[in-house]
C-alpha positions as CSV (number, residue, x, y, z in Angstrom):
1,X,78.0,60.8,105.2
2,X,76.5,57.6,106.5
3,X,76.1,55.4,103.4
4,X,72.0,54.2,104.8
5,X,71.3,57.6,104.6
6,X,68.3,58.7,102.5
7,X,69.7,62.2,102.9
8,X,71.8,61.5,99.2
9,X,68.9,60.6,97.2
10,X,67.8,63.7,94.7
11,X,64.1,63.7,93.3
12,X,63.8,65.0,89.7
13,X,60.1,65.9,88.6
14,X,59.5,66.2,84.8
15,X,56.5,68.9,84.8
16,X,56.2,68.6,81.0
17,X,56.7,65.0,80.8
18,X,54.7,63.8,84.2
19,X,57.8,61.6,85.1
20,X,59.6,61.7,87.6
21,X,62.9,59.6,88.5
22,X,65.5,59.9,92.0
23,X,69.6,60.1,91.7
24,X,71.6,59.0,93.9
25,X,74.7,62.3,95.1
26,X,76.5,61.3,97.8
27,X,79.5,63.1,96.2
28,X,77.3,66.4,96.4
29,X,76.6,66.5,100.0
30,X,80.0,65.2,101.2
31,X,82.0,67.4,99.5
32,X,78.8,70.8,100.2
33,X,76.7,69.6,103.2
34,X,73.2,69.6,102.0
35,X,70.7,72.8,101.7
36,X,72.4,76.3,100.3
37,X,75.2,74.4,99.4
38,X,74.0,71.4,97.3
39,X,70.7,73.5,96.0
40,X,73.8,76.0,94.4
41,X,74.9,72.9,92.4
42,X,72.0,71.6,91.1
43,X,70.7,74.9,89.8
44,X,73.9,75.2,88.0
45,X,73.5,72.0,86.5
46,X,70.1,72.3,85.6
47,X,69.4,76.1,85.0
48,X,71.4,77.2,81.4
49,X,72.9,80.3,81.4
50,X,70.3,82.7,79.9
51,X,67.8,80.9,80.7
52,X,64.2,82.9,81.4
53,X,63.2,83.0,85.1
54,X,59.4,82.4,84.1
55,X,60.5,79.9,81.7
56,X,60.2,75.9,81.9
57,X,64.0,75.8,81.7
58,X,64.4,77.7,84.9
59,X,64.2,74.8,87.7
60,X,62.8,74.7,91.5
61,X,65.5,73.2,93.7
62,X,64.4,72.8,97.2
63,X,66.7,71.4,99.4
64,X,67.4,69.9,103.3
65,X,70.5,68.9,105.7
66,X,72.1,66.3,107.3
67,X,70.8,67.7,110.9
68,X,67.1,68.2,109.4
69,X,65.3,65.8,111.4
70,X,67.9,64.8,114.3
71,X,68.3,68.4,115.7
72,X,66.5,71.1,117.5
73,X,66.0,74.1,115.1
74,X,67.4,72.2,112.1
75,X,64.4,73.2,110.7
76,X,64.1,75.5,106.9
77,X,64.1,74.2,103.9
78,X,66.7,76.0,101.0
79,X,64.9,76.6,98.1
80,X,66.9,77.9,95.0
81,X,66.1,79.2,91.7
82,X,66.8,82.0,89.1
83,X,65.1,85.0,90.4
84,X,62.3,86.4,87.7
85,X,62.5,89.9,90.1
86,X,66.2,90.5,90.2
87,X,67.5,88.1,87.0
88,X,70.2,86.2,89.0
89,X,70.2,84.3,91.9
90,X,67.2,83.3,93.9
91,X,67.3,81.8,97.7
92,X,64.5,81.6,100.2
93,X,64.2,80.0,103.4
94,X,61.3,78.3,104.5
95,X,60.2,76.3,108.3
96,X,56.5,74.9,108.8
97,X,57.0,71.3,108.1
98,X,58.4,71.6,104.9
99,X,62.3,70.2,106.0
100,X,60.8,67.8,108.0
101,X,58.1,66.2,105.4
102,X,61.2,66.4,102.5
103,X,63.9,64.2,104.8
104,X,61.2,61.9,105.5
105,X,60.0,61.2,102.7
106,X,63.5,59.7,101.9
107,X,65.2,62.8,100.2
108,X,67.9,65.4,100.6
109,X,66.9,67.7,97.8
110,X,63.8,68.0,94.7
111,X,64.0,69.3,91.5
112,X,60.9,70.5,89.8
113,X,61.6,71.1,85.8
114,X,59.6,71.8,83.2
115,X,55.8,72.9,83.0
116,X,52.8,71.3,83.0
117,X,49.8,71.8,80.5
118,X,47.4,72.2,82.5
119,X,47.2,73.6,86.4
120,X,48.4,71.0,88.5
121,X,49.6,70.7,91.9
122,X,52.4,67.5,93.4
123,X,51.9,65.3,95.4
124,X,54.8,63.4,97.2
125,X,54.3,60.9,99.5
126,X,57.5,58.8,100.1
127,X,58.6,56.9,96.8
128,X,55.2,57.9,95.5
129,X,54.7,61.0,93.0
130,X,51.1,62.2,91.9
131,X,50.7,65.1,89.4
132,X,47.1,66.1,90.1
133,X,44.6,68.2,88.7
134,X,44.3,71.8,89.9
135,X,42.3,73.7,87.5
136,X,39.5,73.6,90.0
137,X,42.0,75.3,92.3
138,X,43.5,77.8,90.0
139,X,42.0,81.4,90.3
140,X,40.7,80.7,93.8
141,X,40.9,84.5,95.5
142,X,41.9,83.0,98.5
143,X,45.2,80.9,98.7
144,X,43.8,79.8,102.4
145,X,40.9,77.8,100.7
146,X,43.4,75.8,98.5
147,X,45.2,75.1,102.0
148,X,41.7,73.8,103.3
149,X,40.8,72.3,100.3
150,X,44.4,70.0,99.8
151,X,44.3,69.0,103.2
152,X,41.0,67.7,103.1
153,X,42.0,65.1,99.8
154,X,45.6,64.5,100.9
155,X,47.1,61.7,103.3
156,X,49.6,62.2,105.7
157,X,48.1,65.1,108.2
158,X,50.5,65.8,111.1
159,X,53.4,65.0,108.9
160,X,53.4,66.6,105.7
161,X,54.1,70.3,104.6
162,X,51.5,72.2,101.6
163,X,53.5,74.4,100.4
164,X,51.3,76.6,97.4
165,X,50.7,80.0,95.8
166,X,48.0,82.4,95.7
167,X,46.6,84.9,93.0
168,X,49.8,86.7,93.1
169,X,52.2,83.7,91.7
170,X,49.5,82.9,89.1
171,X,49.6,86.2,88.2
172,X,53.5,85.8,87.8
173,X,53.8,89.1,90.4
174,X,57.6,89.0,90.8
175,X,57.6,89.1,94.4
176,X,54.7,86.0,95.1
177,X,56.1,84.1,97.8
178,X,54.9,80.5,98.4
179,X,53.3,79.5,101.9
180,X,54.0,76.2,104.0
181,X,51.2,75.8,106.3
182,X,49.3,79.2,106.1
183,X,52.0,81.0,108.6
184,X,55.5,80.3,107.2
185,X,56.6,81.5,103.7
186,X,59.2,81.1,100.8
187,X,59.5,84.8,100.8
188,X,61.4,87.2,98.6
189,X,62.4,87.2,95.2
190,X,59.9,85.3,93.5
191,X,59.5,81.9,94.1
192,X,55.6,82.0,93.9
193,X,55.8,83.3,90.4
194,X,58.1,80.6,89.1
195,X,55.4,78.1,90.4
196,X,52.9,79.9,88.5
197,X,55.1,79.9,85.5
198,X,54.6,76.1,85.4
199,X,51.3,76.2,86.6
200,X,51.9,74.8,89.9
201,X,49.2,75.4,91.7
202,X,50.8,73.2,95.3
203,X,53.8,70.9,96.4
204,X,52.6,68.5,99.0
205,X,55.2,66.5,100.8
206,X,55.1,63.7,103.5
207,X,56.9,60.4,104.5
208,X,57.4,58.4,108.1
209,X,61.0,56.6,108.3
210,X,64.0,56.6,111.2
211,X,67.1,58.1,110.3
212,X,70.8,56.4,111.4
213,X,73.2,58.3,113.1
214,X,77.0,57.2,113.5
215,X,77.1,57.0,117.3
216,X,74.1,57.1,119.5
217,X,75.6,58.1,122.6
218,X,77.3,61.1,121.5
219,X,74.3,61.6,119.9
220,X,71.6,62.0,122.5
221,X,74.1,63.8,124.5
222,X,74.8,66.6,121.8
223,X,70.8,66.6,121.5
224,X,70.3,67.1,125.1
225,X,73.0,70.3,125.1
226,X,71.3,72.1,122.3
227,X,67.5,71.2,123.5
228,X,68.4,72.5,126.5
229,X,70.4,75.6,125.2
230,X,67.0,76.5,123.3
231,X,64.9,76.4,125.8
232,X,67.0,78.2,128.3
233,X,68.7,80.7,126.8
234,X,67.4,84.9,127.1
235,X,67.8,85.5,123.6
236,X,65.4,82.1,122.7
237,X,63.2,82.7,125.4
238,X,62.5,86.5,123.8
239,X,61.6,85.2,120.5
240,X,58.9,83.0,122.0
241,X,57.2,85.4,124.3
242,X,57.5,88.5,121.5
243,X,58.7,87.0,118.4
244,X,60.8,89.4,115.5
245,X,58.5,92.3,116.3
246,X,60.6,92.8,119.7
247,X,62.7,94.6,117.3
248,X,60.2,97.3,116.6
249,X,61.0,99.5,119.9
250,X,65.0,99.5,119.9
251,X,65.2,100.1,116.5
252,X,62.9,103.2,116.9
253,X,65.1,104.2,119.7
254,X,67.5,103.9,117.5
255,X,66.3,106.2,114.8
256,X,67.0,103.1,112.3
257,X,63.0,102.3,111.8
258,X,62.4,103.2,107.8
259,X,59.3,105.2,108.1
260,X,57.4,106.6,104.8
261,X,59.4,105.2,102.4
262,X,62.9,106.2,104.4
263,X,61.7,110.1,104.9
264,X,62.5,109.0,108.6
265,X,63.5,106.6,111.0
266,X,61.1,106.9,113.8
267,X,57.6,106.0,113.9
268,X,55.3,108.3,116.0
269,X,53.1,104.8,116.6
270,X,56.1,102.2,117.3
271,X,54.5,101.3,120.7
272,X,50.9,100.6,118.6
273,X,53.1,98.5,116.6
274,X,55.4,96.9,119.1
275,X,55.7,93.5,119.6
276,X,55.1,93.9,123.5
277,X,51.1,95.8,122.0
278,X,50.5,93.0,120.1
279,X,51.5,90.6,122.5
280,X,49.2,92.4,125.0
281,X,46.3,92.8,123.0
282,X,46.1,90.4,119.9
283,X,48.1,87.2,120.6
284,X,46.1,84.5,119.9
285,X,48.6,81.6,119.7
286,X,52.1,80.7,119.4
287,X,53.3,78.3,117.4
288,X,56.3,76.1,116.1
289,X,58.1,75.0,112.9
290,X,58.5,71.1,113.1
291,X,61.5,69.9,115.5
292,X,61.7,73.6,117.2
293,X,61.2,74.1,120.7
294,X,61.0,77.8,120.6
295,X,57.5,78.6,118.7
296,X,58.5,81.9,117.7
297,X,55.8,82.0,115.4
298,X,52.8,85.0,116.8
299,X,49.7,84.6,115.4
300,X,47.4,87.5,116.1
301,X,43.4,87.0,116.8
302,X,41.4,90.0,114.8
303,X,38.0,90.1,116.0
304,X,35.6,92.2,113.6
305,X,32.1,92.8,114.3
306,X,29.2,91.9,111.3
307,X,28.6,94.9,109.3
308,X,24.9,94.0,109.5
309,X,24.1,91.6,112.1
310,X,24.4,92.8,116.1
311,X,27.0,90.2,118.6
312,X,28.1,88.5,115.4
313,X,31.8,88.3,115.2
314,X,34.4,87.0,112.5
315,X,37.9,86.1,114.3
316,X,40.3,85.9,111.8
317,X,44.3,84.6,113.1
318,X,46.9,86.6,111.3
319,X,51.0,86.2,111.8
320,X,53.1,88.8,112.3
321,X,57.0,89.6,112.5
322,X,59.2,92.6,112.3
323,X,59.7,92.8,108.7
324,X,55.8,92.5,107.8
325,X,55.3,95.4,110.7
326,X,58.2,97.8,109.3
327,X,57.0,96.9,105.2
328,X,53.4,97.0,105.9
329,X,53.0,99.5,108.8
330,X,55.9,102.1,109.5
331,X,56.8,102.3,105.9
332,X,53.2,103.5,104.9
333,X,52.9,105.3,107.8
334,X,50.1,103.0,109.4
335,X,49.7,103.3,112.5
336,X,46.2,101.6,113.4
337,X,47.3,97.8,114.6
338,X,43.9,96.8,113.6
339,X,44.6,98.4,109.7
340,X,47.7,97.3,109.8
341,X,46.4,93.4,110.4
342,X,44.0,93.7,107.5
343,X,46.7,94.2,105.3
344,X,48.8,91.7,106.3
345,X,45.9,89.0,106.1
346,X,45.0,90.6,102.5
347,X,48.9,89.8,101.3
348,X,48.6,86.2,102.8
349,X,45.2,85.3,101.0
350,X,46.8,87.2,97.7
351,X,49.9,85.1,98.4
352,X,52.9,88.1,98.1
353,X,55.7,88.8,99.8
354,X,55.5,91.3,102.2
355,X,58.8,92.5,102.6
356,X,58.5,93.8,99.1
357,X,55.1,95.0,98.8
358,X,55.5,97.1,101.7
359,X,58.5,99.1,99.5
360,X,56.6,98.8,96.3
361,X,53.4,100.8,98.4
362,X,55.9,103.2,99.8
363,X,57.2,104.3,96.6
364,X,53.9,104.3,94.6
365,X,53.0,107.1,97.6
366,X,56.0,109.4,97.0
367,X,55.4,109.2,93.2
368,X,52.2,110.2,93.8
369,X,52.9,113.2,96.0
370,X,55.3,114.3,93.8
371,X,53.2,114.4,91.0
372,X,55.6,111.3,88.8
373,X,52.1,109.5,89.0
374,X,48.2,110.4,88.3
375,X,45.1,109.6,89.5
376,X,44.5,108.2,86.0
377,X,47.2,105.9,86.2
378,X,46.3,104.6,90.0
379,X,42.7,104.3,88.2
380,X,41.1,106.7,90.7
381,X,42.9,105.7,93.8
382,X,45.0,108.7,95.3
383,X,47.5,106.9,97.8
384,X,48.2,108.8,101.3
385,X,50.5,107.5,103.8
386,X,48.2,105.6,106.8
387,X,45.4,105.0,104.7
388,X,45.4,101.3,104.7
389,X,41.8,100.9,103.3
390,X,43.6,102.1,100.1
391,X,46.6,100.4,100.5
392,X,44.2,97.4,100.5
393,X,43.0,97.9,97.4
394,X,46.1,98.8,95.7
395,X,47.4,95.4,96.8
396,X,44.7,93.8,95.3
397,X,45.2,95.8,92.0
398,X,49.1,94.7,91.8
399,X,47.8,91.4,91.6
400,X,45.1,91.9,89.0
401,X,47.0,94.1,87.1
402,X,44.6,96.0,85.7
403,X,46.7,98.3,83.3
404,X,50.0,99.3,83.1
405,X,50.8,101.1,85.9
406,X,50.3,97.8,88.3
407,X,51.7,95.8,86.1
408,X,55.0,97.9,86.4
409,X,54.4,98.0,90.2
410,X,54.2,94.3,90.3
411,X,57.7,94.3,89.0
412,X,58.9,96.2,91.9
413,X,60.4,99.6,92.3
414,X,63.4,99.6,90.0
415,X,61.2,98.4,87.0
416,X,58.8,100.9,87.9
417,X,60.6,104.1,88.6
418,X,62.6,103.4,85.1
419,X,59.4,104.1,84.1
420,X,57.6,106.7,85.8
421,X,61.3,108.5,88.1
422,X,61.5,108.1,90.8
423,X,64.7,106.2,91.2
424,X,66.4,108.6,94.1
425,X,63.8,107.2,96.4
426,X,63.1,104.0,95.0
427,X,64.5,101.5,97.8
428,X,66.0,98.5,96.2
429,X,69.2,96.8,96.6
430,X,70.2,94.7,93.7
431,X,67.1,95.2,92.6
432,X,65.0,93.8,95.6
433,X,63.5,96.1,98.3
434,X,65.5,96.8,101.5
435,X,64.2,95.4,104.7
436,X,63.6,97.2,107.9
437,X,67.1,98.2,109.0
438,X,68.6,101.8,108.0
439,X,71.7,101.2,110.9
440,X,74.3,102.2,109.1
441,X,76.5,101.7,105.7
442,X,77.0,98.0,106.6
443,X,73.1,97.2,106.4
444,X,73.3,98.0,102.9
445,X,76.4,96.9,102.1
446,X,75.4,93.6,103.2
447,X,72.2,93.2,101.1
448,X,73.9,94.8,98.1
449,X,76.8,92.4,98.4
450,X,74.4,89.4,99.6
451,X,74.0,85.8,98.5
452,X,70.5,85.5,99.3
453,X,69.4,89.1,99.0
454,X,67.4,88.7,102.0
455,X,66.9,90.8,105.4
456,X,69.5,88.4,107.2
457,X,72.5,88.4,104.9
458,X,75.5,88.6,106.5
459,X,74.1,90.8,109.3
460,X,75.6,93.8,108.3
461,X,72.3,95.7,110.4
462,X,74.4,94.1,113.4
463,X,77.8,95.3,112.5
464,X,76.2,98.9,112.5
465,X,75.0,98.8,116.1
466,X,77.6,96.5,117.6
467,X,80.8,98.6,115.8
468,X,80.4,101.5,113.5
469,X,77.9,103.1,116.3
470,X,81.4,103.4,118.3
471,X,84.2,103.6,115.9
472,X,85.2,103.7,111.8
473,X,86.3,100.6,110.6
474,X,88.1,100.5,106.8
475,X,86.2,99.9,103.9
476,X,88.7,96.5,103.9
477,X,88.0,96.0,107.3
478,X,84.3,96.1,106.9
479,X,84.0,94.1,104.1
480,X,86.2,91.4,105.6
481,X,84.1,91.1,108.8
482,X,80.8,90.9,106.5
483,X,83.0,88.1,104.3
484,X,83.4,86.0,107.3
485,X,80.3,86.2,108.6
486,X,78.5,85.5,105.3
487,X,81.1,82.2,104.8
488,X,79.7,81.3,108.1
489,X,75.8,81.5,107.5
490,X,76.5,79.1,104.2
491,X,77.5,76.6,106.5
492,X,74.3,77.3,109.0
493,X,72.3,77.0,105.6
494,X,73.4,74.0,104.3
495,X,73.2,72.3,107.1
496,X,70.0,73.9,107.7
497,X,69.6,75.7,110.9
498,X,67.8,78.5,111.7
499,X,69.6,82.0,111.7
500,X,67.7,82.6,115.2
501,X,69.6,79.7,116.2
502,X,73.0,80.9,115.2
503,X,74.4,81.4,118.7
504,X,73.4,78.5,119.7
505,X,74.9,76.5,116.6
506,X,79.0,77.2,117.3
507,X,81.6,75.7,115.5
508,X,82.0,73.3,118.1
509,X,78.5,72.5,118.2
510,X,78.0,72.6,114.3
511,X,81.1,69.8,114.5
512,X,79.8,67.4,116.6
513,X,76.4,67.8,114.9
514,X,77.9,66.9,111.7
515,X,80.1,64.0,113.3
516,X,76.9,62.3,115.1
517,X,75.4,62.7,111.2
518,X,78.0,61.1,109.6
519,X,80.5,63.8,108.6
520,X,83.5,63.3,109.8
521,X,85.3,67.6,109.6
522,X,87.7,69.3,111.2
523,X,87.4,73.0,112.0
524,X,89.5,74.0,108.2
525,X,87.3,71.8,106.3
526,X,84.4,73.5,107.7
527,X,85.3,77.1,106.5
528,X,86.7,76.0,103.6
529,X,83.6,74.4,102.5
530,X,82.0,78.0,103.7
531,X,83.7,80.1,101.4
532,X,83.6,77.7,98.6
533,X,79.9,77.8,98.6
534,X,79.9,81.7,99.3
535,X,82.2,81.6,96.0
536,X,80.0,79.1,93.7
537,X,76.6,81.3,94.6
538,X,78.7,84.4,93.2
539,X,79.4,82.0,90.5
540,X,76.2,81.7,89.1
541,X,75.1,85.9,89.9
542,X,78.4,86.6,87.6
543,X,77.4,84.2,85.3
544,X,73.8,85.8,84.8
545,X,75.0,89.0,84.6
546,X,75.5,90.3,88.3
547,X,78.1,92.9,88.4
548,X,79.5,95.0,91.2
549,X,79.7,98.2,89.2
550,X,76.1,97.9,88.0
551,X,74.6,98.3,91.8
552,X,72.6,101.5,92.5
553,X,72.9,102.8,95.7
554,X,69.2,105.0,96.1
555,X,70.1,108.5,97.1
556,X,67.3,108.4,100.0
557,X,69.8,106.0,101.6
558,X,72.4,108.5,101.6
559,X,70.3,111.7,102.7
560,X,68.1,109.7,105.6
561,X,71.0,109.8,108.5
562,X,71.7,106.9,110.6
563,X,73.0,105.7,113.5
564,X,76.4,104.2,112.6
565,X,78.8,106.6,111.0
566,X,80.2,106.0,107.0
567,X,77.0,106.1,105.0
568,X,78.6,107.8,102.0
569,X,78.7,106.7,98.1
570,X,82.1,106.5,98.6
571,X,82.6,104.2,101.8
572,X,79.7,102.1,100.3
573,X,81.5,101.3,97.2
574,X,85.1,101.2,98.2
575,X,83.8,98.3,100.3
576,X,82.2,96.9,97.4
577,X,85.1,96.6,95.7
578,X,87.3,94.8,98.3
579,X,84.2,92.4,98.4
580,X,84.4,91.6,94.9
581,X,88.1,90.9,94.8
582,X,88.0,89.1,97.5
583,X,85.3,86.6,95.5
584,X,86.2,86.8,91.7
């Protein structure tokens, strides 16, 4: 890497202490890139083995690449951590302006340690570090008046990235997610709840500073190829006029859209839900992470009418994507767009990840009808799939939890069905929920194998409808073409592009990319430094107890068919074993 590049300095924040003090590791992101890859290191060297995920030992890592703020789409922000819902590895991807803010304020990577006294939230501007009171802003029901609030006593607007928690982290819910500028989100696995461990309350980044590159020339020319392959190509082009939620109709075509907790896999109200509906009758605006020309970001305008007064309307803008359609809508068996909306907004104000609750909801339902759960344990409520006006208040009771029941549902399905049964149609993987995509055996394969645990590892939904749709592939086969694909995305998230952006982002391109930045790889290098990443996040899952034997595979899984052919105990875990030889 270029040796004036800020990219190598590390910030370390002392919670407990309020110090803070910046390392120079050029040798960390020579030798891994920047994002996934360096965030793996530090959390080894600053998380101990054992250590408690809602502890002050377990650390925040958040991390950026060498591309963040040269390139089109180099736009998410790695954050790492030890995962209080799954016990091992935690990784979430985040855009906004969070990647941005980070690289300009003169670093390539934070780390947040320890735990502060009293509820705080950071703020970073450049080489400047404030730890300031937030027990005004702690227990606030809405986590989009802390927003308002910050950005009303903060410097920096247009630049900097908020990224905070709502009732749900400082409730320690194990699937809170953090929000960068209301629409974007640290979701899955936890994050928001380590921040509440430490009573974090807000991380507020921003900085203003150029950047070198080795060879300006080849520079703007490289810039100018991928600006324009963004803005041109059908499969960008898509994500800005319908965003994820194009998804919703093929994969209902399909017969691969979970519906009522995985009883099915077609949704009688897929077009309500579709992204073309929305589009049609709810888009309000489109919108854009820093340094993307895409805006894939739909933000839906729900206009309610005044329960009281006459022409009195309250417009409220609410984002939506696939995942937050399939959790929150098919899975429950909502239907109404407008319901549907409401509980989205209610998650975003409560701060939790959707992706999980949805699951969570959907389980809680089957329990119910099947008689593992009471009345007296919901406190009254009696769940029924498409009733999302009591969906919306057993949201707002996982958060509260007001006695044991929701306090074992905001632990997620495995902790709760080892409580109440359950577990046959409990849908986690590794112990976080699935996401929308029941395509085959390599959809699940992938997020029980995955080093992020998240809807896009390895991509195994796109092996099923690309391959095992037409033909078997071997259990060594399969897990092979799920290896190399996962090697891959380390290098896409260390560097840190965004998955949507994958085509676009070639080895080729990722080369000279990495060349105009400073890094000077040939095409070996690259992989290698792919799979050695791959390796080290497998590393520290072994090292906190991650086994491959220890997976459950939820029986629904099996018994709900599916498009691609193999989805059998068997297949699944023969594959499972050639993936873990190939990484031990």
């Amino acid at each position: 890497m270029l040796s004036s590049d800020p990219l190598c300095n590390i910030l370390y924040v002392d919670l407990t202490r309020k110090r803070f003090r910046v390392e120079q590791r050029q040798d960390l992101f020579d030798r891994y890139l920047g994002g996934a890859g360096v965030a793996t290191q530090l959390l080894h060297q600053s998380c101990p083995e054992g250590g408690d995920p809602l502890g002050p030992e377990n650390p925040i890592v958040f991390a950026v690449g060498p591309l963040t703020g040269l390139f089109p789409l180099a736009s998410k922000t790695v954050a790492m951590f030890k995962s209080p819902h799954t016990g091992n590895l935690g990784e979430s991807h985040c855009g906004g302006r969070s990647a941005v803010a980070i690289r300009m304020a003169g670093y390539g990577a934070i780390v947040i340690e320890g735990r502060s006294e009293i509820p705080i939230y950071l703020a970073i501007h450049g080489s400047d570090v404030h730890f300031r009171d937030a027990s005004t802003l702690w227990g606030m029901s809405s986590s989009l008046t802390v927003g308002h609030i910050i950005r009303e006593r903060e410097p920096g607007s247009g630049l900097r990235t908020i990224m905070r928690i709502g009732r749900a982290g400082e409730r320690m819910v194990t699937y809170a997610c953090v929000a960068a500028e209301t629409y974007r989100h640290f979701g899955r696995l936890g994050l928001g709840a380590v921040f509440g461990s430490k009573n974090l309350k807000a991380v507020v980044v921003s900085g203003k500073r150029s950047l070198p590159v080795a060879d300006n020339r080849a520079y703007r020319r490289v810039y100018k190829d991928i600006y324009e392959a963004a803005t041109s190509s059908e499969a960008m082009k898509k994500y800005h006029d319908l965003g994820t939620a194009q998804n919703v109709l093929p994969l209902n075509k399909l017969s691969a859209f979970p519906t009522r907790n995985l009883q099915e896999t077609k949704f009688e109200a897929a077009e309500e839900l579709s992204g073309e509906a929305f589009a049609q009758r709810y888009l309000g605006r489109r919108l854009a992470c820093s340094h993307c020309p895409v805006a894939c970001i739909h933000i839906a305008a729900l206009r309610e009418p005044h329960e009281v007064e006459p022409y009195f309307y309250k417009t409220s803008m609410i984002s939506y994507d696939y995942e937050p359609i399939y959790a929150m809508g098919s899975m429950l068996g909502v239907g109404d767009p407008e319901g549907l909306l409401r509980l989205l907004d209610r998650a975003e104000v409560l701060g939790l990840d959707l992706m999980t609750t949805g699951p969570v909801l959907s389980w809680a339902t089957e329990a119910q009808e099947k008689g593992l759960v009471s009345e007296k344990d919901t406190g009254g409520l009696r769940l029924s799939w498409g009733d999302w006006k009591t969906y919306l208040e057993a949201t707002q009771r996982i958060v509260e939890q007001p006695n044991d029941y929701f306090a074992a549902l905001a632990r997620g399905v495995e902790h709760a069905s080892s409580i109440y049964g359950g577990a046959e149609f409990a849908l986690a993987l590794g112990g976080n929920e699935m996401p929308g995509y029941h395509t085959g055996p390599a959809a699940h394969v992938g997020c029980l194998m995955g080093a992020r645990h998240s809807h896009l590892d390895n991509a195994g939904y796109s092996v099923d409808q690309k391959v095992l749709v037409k033909e078997e592939l071997s259990p060594e086969a399969l897990g092979d073409a799920l290896l190399e694909e996962e090697s891959w995305r380390q290098i896409l998230s260390s560097i840190v592009i965004c998955f949507f952006a994958r085509e676009i982002y070639d080895r080729d391109t990722v080369l000279c990319c990495l060349k105009a930045a400073g890094f000077d790889l040939d095409v070996d290098r690259l992989l290698k430094t792919g799979r050695d990443i791959h390796r080290e996040k497998f590393r520290f899952k072994a090292r906190e107890g991650f086994t491959f034997d220890g997976l459950r595979i939820p029986e629904r899984i099996l018994e709900t068919k599916a498009p691609a052919s193999g989805l059998s105990e068997e297949y699944i875990r023969a594959t499972l074993d050639h993936v873990r030889k190939a990484l031990v």
